[in-house]
C-alpha positions in Angstrom: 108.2 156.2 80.5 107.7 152.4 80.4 105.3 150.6 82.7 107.5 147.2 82.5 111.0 147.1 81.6 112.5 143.7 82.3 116.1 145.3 81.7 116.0 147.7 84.0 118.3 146.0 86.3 121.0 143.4 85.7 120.1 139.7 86.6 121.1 137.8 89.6 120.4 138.7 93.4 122.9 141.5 93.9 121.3 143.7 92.2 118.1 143.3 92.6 118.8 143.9 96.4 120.9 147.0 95.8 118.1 148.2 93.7 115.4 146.9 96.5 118.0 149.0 98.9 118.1 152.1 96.9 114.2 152.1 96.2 113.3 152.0 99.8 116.0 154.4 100.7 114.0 157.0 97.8 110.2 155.7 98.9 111.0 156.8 102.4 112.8 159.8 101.9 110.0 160.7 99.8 107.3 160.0 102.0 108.4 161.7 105.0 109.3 164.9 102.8 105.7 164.9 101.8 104.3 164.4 105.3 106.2 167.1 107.2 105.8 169.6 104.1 102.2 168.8 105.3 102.6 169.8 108.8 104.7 172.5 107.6 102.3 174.1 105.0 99.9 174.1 108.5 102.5 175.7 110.9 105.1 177.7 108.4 107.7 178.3 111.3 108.2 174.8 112.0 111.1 173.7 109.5 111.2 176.4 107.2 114.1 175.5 105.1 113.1 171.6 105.5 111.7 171.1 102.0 114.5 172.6 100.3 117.0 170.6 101.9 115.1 167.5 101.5 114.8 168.2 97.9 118.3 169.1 97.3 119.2 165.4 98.6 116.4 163.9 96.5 117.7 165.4 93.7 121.6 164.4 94.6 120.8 160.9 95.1 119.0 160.4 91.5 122.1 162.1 89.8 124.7 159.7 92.1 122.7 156.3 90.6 122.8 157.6 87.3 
């Protein structure tokens, strides 16, 4: 894993906003997965099947940019 890559995306604006786009998109996902597999590891009936989903999409979204 690198820390800095400065060829990780192509130059110029486009890209650097479809990355900016696609890196939110991930973050967020990611984020609220994490909060509500909080509230559900507190209350197990509320959105049983939640996390799997989630991390079905998660997963389908890193093998679509790649």
């Amino acid at each position: 894993m690198k820390i800095f890559d400065p060829h990780h995306i192509q130059p110029g604006w486009p890209a650097w906003w479809q990355h900016f786009k696609q890196a939110i998109k991930m973050s967020s996902l990611m984020i609220g997965s994490g909060l509500l597999g909080l509230v559900h590891a507190l209350v197990p009936f509320f959105l049983p099947e939640f996390l799997a989903l989630a991390s079905a999409r998660i997963q389908w979204m890193l093998d679509e940019n790649n």
